[in-house]
TIRO-412578 format. One record per residue (C-alpha): residue number from 1; x, y, z. Coordinates in Angstrom, 2 decimals. Layout:
N
[atom NUM; [X; Y; Z]]
...
//
This chain:
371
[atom 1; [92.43; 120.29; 106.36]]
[atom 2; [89.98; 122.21; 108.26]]
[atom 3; [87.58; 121.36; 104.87]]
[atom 4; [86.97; 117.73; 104.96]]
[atom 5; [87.08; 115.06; 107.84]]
[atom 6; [90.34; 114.74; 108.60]]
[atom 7; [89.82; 110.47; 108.84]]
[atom 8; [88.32; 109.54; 105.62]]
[atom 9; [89.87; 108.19; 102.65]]
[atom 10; [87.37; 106.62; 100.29]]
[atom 11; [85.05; 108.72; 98.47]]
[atom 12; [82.79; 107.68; 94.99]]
[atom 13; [81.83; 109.75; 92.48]]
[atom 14; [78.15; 109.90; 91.42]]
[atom 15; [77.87; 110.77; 87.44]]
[atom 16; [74.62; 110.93; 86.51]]
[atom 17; [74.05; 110.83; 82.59]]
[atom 18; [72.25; 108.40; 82.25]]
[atom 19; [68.26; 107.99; 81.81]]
[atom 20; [67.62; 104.72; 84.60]]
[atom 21; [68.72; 106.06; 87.54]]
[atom 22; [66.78; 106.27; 91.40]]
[atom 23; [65.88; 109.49; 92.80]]
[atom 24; [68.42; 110.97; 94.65]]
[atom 25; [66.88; 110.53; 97.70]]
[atom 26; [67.27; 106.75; 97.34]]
[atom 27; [71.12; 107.42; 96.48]]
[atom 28; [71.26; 108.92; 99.62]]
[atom 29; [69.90; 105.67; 101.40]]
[atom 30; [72.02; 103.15; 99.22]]
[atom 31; [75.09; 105.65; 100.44]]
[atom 32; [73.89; 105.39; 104.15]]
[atom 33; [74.12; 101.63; 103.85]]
[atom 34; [77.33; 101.34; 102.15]]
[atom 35; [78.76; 103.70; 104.89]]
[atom 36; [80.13; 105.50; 102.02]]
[atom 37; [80.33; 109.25; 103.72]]
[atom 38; [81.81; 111.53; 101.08]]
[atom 39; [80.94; 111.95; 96.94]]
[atom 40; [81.73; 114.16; 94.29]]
[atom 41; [79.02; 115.63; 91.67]]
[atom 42; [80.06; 116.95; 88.44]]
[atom 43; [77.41; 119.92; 88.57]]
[atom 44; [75.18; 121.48; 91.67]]
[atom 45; [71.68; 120.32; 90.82]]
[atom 46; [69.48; 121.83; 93.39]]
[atom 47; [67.72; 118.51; 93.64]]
[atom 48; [70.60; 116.35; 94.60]]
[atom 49; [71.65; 119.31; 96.71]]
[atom 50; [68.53; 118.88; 98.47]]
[atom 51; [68.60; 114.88; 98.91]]
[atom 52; [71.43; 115.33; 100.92]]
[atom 53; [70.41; 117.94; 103.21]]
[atom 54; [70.77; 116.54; 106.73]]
[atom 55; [72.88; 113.16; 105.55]]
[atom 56; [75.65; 113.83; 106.79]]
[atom 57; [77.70; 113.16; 103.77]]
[atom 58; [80.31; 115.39; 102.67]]
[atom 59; [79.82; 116.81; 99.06]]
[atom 60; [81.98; 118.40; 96.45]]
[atom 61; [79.84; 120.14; 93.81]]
[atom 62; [81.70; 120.90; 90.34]]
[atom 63; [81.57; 124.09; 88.44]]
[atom 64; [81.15; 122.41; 84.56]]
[atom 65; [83.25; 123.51; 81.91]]
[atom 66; [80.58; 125.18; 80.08]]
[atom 67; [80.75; 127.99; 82.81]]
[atom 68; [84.33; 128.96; 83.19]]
[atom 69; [84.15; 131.82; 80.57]]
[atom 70; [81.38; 133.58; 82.28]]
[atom 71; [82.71; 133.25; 85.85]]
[atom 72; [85.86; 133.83; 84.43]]
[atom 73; [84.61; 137.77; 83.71]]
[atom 74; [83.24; 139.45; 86.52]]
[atom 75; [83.26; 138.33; 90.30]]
[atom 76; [79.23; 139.04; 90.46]]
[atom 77; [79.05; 136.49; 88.27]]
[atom 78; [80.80; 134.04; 90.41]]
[atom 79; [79.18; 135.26; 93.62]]
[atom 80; [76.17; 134.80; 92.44]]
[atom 81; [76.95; 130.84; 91.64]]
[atom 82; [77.98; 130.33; 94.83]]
[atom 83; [75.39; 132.32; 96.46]]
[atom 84; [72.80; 130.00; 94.60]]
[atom 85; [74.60; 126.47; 94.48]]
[atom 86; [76.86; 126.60; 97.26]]
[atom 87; [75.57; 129.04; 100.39]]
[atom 88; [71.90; 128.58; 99.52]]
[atom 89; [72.16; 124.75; 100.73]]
[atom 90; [74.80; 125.15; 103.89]]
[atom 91; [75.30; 123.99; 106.33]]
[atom 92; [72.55; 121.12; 105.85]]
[atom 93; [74.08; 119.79; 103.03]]
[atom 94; [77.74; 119.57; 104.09]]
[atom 95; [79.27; 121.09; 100.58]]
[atom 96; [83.25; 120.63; 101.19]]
[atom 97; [84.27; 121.57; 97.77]]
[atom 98; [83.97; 123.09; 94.61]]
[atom 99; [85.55; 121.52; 91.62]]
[atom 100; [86.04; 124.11; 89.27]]
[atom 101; [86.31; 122.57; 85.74]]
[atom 102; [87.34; 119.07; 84.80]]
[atom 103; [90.55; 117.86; 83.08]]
[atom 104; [90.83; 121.55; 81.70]]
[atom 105; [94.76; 121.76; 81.44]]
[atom 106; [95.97; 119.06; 78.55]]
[atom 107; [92.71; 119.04; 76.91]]
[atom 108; [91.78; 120.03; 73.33]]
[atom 109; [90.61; 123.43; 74.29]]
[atom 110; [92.73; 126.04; 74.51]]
[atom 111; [90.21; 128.83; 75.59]]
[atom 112; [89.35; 126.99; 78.68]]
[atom 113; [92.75; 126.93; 79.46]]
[atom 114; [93.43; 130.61; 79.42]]
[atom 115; [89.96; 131.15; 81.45]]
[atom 116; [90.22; 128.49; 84.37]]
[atom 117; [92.60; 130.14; 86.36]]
[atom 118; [90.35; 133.75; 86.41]]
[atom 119; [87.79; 131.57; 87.19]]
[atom 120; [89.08; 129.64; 90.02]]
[atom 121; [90.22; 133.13; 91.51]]
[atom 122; [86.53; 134.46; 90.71]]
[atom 123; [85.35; 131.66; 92.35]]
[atom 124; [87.32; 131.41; 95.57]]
[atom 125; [86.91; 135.31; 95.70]]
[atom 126; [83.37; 134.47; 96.34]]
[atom 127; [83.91; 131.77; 98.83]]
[atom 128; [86.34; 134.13; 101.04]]
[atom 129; [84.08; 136.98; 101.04]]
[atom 130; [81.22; 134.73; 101.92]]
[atom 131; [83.09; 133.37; 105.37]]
[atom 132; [82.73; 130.15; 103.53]]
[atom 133; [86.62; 129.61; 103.00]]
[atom 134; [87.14; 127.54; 106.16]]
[atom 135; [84.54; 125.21; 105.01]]
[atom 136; [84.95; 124.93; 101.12]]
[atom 137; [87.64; 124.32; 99.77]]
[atom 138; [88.53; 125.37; 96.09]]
[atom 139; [90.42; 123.15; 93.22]]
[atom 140; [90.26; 121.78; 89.89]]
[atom 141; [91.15; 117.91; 88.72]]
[atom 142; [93.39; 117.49; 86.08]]
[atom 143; [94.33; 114.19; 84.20]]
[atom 144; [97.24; 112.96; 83.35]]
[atom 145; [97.49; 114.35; 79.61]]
[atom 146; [98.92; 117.12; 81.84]]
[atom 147; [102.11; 115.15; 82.67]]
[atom 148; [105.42; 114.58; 80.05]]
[atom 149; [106.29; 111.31; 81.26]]
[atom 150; [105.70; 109.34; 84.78]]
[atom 151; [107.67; 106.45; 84.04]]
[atom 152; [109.44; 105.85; 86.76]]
[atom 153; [107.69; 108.19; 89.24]]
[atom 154; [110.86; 110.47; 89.84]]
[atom 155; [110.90; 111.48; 86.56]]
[atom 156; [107.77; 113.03; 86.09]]
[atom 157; [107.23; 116.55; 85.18]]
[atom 158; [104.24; 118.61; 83.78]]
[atom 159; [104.80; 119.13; 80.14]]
[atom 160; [106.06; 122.23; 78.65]]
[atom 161; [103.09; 123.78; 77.15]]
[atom 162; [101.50; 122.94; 80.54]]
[atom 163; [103.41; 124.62; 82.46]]
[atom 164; [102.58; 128.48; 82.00]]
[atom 165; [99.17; 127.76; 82.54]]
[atom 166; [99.42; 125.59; 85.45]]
[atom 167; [102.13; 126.87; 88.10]]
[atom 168; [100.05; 130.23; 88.62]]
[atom 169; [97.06; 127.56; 89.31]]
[atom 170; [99.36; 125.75; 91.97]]
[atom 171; [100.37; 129.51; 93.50]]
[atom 172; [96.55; 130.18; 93.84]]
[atom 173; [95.86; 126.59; 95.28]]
[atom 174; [99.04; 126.63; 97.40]]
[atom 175; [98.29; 130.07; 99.06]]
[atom 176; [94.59; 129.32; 99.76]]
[atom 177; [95.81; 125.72; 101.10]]
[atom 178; [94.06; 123.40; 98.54]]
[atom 179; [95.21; 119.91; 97.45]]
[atom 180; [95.87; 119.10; 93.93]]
[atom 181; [93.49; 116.48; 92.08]]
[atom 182; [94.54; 114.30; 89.86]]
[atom 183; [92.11; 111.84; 88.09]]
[atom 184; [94.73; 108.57; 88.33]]
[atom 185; [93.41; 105.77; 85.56]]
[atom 186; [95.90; 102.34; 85.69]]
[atom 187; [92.65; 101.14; 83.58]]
[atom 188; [93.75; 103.84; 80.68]]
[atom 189; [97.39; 103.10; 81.06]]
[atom 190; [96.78; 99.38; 80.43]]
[atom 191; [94.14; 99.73; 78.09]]
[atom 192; [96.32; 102.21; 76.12]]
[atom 193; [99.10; 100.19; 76.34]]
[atom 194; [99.19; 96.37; 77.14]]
[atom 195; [101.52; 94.70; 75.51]]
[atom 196; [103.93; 96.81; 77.67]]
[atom 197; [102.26; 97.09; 81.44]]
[atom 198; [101.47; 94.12; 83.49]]
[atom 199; [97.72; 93.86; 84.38]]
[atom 200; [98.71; 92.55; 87.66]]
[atom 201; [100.65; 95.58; 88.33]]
[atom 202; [97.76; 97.21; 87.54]]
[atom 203; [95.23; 95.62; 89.53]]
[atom 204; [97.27; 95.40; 93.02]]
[atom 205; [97.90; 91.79; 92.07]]
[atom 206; [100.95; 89.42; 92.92]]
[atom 207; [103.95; 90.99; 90.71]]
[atom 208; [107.48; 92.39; 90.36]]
[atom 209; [106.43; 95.77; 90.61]]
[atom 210; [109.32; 98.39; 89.60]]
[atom 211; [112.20; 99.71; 91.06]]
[atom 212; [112.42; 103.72; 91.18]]
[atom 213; [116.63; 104.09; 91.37]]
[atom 214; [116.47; 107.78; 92.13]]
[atom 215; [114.26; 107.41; 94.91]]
[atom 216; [115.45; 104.09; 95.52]]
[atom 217; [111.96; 103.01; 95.96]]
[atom 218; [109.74; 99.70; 94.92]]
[atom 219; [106.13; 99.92; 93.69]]
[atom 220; [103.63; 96.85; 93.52]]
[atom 221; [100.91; 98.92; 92.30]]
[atom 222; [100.53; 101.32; 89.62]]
[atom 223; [97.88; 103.38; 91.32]]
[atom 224; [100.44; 104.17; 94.13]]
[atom 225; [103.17; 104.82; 91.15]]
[atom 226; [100.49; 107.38; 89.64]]
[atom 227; [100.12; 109.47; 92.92]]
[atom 228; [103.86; 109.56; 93.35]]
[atom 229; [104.28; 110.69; 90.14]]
[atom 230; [102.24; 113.29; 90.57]]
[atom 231; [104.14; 114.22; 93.96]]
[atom 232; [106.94; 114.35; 91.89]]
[atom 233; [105.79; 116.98; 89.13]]
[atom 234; [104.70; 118.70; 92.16]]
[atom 235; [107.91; 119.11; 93.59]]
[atom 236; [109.86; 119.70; 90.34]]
[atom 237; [107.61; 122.69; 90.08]]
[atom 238; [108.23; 124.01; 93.49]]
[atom 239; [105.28; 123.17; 95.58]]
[atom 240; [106.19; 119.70; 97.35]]
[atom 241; [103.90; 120.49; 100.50]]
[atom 242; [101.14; 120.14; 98.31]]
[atom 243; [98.20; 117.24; 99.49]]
[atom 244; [96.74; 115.13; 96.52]]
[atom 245; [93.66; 114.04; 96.21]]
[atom 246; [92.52; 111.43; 93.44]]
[atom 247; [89.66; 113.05; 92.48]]
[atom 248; [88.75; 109.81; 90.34]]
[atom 249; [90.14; 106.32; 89.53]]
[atom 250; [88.39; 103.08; 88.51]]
[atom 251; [88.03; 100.35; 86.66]]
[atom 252; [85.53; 99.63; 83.66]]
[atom 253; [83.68; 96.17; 83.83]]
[atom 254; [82.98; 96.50; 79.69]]
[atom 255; [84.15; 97.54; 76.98]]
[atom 256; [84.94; 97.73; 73.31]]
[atom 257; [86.92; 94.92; 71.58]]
[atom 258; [90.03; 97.15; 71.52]]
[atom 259; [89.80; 97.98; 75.23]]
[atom 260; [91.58; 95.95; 77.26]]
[atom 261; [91.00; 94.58; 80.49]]
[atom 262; [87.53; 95.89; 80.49]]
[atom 263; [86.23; 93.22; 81.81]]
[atom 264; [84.01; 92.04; 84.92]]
[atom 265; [86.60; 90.38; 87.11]]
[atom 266; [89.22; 92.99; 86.75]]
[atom 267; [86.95; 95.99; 87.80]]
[atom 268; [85.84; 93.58; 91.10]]
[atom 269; [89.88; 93.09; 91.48]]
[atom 270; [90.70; 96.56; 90.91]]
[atom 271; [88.08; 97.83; 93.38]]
[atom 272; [88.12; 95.81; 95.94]]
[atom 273; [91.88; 95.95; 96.43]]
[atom 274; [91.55; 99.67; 96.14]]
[atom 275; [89.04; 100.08; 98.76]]
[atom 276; [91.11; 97.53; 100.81]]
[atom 277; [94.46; 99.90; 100.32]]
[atom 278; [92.15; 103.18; 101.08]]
[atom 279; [90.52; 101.41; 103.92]]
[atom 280; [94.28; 100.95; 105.70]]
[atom 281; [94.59; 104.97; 105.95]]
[atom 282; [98.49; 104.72; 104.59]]
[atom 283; [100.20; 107.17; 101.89]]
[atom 284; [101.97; 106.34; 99.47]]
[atom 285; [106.29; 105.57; 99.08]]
[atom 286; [107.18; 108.95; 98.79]]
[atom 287; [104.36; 110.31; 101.18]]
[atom 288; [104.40; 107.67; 103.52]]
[atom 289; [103.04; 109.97; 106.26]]
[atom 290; [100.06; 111.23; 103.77]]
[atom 291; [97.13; 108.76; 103.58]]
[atom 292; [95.78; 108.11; 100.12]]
[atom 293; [92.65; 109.70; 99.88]]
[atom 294; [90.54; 108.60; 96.73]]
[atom 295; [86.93; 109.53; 94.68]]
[atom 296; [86.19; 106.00; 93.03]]
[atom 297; [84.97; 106.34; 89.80]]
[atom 298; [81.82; 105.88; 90.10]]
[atom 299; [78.65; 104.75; 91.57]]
[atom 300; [76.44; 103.77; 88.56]]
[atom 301; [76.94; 102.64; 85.03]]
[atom 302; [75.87; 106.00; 82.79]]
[atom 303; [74.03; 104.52; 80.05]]
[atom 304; [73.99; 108.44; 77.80]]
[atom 305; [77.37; 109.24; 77.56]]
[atom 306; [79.05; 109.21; 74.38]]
[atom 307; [82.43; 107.75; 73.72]]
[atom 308; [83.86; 104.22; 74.11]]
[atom 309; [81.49; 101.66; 75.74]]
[atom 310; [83.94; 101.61; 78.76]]
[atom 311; [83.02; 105.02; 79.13]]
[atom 312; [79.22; 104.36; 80.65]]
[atom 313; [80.51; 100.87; 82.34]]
[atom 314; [82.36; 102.15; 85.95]]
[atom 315; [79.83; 101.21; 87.94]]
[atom 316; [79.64; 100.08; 91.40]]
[atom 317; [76.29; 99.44; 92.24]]
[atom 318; [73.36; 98.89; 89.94]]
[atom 319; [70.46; 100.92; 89.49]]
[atom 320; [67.71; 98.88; 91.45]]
[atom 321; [70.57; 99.54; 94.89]]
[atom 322; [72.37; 95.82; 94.81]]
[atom 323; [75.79; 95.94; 93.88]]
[atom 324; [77.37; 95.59; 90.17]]
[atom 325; [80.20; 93.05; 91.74]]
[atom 326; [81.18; 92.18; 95.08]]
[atom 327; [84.21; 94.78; 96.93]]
[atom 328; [82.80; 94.35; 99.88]]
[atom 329; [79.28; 96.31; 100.28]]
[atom 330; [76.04; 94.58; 100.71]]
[atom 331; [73.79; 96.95; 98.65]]
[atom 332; [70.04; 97.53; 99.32]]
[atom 333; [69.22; 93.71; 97.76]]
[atom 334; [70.99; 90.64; 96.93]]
[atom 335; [72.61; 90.08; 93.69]]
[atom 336; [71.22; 87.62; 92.63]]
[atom 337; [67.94; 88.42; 93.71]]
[atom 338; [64.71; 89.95; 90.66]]
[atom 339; [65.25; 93.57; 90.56]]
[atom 340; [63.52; 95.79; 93.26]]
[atom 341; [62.86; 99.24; 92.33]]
[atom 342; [63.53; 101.64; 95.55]]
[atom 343; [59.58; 101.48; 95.67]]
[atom 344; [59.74; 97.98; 96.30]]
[atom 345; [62.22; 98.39; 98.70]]
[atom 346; [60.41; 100.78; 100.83]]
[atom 347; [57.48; 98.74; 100.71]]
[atom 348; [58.99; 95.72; 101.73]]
[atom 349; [60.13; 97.75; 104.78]]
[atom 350; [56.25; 98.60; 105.63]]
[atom 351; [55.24; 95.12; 105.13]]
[atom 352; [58.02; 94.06; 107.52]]
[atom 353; [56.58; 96.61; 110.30]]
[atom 354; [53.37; 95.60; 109.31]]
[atom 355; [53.81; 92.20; 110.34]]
[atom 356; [55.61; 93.25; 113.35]]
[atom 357; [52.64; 95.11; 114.61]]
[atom 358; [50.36; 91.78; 113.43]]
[atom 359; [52.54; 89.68; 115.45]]
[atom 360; [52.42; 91.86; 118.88]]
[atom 361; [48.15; 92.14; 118.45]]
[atom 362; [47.85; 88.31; 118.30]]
[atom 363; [50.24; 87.42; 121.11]]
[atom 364; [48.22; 89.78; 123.04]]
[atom 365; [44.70; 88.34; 122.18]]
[atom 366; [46.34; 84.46; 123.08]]
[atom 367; [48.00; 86.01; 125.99]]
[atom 368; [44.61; 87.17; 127.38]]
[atom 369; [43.01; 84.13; 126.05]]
[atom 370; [45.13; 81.71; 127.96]]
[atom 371; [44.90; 84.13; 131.24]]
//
């Protein structure tokens, strides 16, 4: 894709409801040392916009729900957006994507439905006649309330009611050369259902796996029996040249009594596998030539959303820039170290230079003393 780095595979998603979180400008640094070089936003606030000007990290912006109907009526109305949100901040701010709407199709609300695909063509309207189409690309995640079944993989198909709404979606996406996102939960599946699904299977741990007999293939991970499942709704519906993306996956470290597996030590296991299998660049069994790419859901714990406690617990890293658990990134402090505020952090970066510069001046005065 002429959109996005054609070598990367791990991306994070940075949510921000929540009332305790750094400046963005300090996101930006904790990103820089995680070498984490491509998020997703679920809005285009001008400030984060602005953080990341000259980063170097890629950005998708999302078009929220709450706007579909109006850009969904008149193509002014979505040039104007993208005038504002999108072309206002290039090229500094590497914007990749937009992300119009999130888990529309399957959801409870039936007017979005009939207004996200008018909106998507409102939207990429804007981005051709901009010259911007080359560099931002134009799609929508969906979750998997928009499948029938996926059990096994080869069987899965986008259900019926579905289906009217979403195969003009996939013509528009296939004919302006998007991928598909899919927001791929093995947390939900297990949660939802664990007296059934083995948690190992789920977390890329030692297991049987299952046995796909129509494709003849074996799976030792759910997450990789997700994507494939969506490859094969895909291709059921006629468009099996279609890239996926996961636009989000994760694993909650709490939750409420009657969610399972939210716990601590599975979200480390989950995640640190999962970068581990993102980090290796391979696709999938039925895309072995594809590699995996993946938005991990998501960089902080959101302490303001409403819903399930698992809901505000997907955090990587905590608010003060250490990390939540260890998957392998250092974060800004230790662990296990008092919390620093970014402040603190800075400071203790003067002080260091400080020092520096104290060190030189005396070794200078005893150098001249001893000559």
């Amino acid at each position: 894709s002429t959109k996005h780095s054609v070598t990367w595979t791990y991306g994070i998603n940075y949510g921000r409801i929540a009332d305790n979180l750094p400046a963005p400008e300090s996101v930006v640094t904790l990103l820089k040392a995680a070498k984490v070089n491509h998020i997703r936003i679920y809005d285009a606030d001008h400030g984060v916009l602005t953080a990341f000007n000259g980063s170097g990290i890629e950005v998708i912006v999302g078009l929220p729900n709450g706007y579909l109907k109006e850009m969904s009526t008149g193509e002014d109305r979505a040039m104007n957006w993208v005038k504002e949100n999108v072309q206002a901040f290039l090229p500094g701010t590497q914007i990749r994507g937009i992300a119009v709407g999130n888990e529309i199709l399957g959801g409870s609300d039936m007017e979005l439905w009939e207004v996200l695909l008018p909106a998507a063509k409102n939207i990429y309207g804007a981005v051709y006649r901009l010259g911007l189409k080359e560099i931002v690309q134009v799609s929508s995640p969906h979750s998997e309330a928009v499948f029938a079944n996926s059990y096994p993989p080869s069987a899965c198909i986008f259900k019926p009611d579905v289906v009217p709404f979403m195969k003009p979606l996939l013509q528009l996406f296939s004919q302006i050369g998007s991928p598909f996102y899919i927001n791929a939960y093995p947390f939900l599946a297990y949660k939802n259902d664990p007296q059934h699904i083995d948690i190992n299977y789920a977390l890329f741990k030692d297991n049987r796996g299952i046995y796909d007999a129509k494709t003849k293939l074996h799976y030792d991970n759910m997450f990789e029996a997700q994507v494939d499942a969506a490859y094969s709704a895909l291709e059921k519906a006629g468009f099996n040249k279609m890239e996926i993306i996961v636009s989000e996956t994760g694993w909650a470290s709490r939750g409420d009594p009657d969610e399972a597996g939210a716990t601590v030590k599975n979200a480390r296991t989950y995640n640190r596998h999962l970068r581990k299998r993102l980090t290796k660049k391979k696709g999938t069994p039925l895309r072995p030539k594809i590699p995996i790419r993946a938005y991990v859901f998501a960089l902080f714990n959101e302490n303001s959303k409403p819903g399930p406690t698992s809901e505000r617990n997907f955090g990587l890293f905590k608010p003060d820039g250490s990390i939540a658990y260890d998957i392998g990134f250092t974060g800004l402090v230790p662990s296990s170290a008092p919390p620093l505020s970014f402040k603190d952090i800075a400071a203790q970066g003067w002080l260091r230079w400080s020092y520096s510069l104290l060190f030189m001046a005396c070794s200078v005065v005893l150098q001249q003393g001893l000559g």
